[in-house]
N, C-alpha and C positions, 0 to 999 in steps of 0.2 A: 895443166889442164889441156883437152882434149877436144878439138870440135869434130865431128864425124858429120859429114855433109849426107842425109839422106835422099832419095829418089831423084838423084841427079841426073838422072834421063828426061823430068820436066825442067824445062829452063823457061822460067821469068823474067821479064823484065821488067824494074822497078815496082814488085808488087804491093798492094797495100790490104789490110783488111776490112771485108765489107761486114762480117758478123762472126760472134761466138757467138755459138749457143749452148746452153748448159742443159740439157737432158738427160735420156740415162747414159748419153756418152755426152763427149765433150768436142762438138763440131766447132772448127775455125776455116769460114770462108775468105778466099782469097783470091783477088785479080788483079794482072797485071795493066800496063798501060797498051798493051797491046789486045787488050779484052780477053785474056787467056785464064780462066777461074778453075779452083782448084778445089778442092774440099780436103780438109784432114781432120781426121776423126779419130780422137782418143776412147775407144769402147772403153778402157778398163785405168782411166785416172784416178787421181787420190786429190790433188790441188793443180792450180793454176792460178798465174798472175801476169794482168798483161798491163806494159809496161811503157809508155810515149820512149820511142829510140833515144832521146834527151835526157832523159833520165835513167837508164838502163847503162850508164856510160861504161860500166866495167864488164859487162860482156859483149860492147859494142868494140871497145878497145881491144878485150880479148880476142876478139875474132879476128882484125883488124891484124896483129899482132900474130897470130897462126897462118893470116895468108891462104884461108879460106873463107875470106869473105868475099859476097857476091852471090849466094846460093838463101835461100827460104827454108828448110830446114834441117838443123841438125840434133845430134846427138851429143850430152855433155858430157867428160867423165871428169871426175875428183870436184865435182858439183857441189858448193858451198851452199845452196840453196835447198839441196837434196840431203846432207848433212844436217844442218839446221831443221828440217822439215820431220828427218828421223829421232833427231835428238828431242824436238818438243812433243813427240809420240810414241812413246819409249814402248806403248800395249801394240807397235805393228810386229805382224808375224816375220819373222828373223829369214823366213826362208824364201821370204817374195824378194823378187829381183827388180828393186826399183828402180828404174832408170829416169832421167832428164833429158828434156828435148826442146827444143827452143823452134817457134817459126818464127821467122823474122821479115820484114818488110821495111819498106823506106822509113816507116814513121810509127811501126810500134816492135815491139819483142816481147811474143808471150813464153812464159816458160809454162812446164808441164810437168807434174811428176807423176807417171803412168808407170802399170806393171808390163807393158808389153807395147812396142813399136805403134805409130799411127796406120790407116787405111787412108792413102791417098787415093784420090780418082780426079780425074778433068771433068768438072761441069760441063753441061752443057747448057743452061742458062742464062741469060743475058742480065740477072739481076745486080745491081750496082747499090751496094750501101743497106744499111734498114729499109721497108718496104713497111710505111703507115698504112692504117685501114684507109680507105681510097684511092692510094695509090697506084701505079700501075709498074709494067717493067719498063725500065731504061729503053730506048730504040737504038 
């Protein structure tokens, strides 16, 4: 297997996530410890599962093991998840190109199986975490 590091021109440091949210896409917000927030945005997923890093041990090791770890997301190929995902959905149309993508942080690894790449961009909002009614933003 395969990791393919995406949008390596943002670099994190030790990021973590502050939200997914499931809409008609599938947003996973993310900021580092240097207050640097990211957004990535699946338009066109199928599933996702996100995963405490403890418990993800075999694509923590795999990456680990490729020697491209260090980087928030990538690309997977011969994806045992995306396999599995195919085979228990045998009515998907044969000609969509599904692909596997992992974002990854100190403390979770979500995986994705989308028809098409994410839309990164840099936040510009200072929000940290869930935001309760009442709430305000982080200062």
């Amino acid at each position: 297997m395969t990791f393919t590091p995406l949008h390596t021109e943002i670099v994190l440091a030790h990021p973590d996530v502050d939200e997914v949210r499931d809409f008609s896409s599938l947003i996973v917000r993310i900021r580092d410890e240097n207050d640097v927030g990211i957004n990535v945005d699946f338009e066109r997923y199928l599933i996702y599962r996100k995963t405490d890093e403890s418990f993800a041990l075999d694509d923590v090791n795999a990456l680990v093991g490729s020697g491209v770890i260090g980087h928030w997301l990538y690309e997977k190929d011969k994806s045992e998840f995306l396999e599995e995902f195919k085979k228990r959905n045998p009515h998907i149309n044969p000609n969509w190109d599904l692909r596997h993508y992992l974002v990854v942080t100190d403390n979770d690894v979500i995986d994705v199986i989308a028809l098409k790449p994410p839309t990164v961009w840099v936040r510009s909002d200072n929000i940290r975490r869930w935001i309760r009614p009442g709430e305000t933003r982080s200062r």
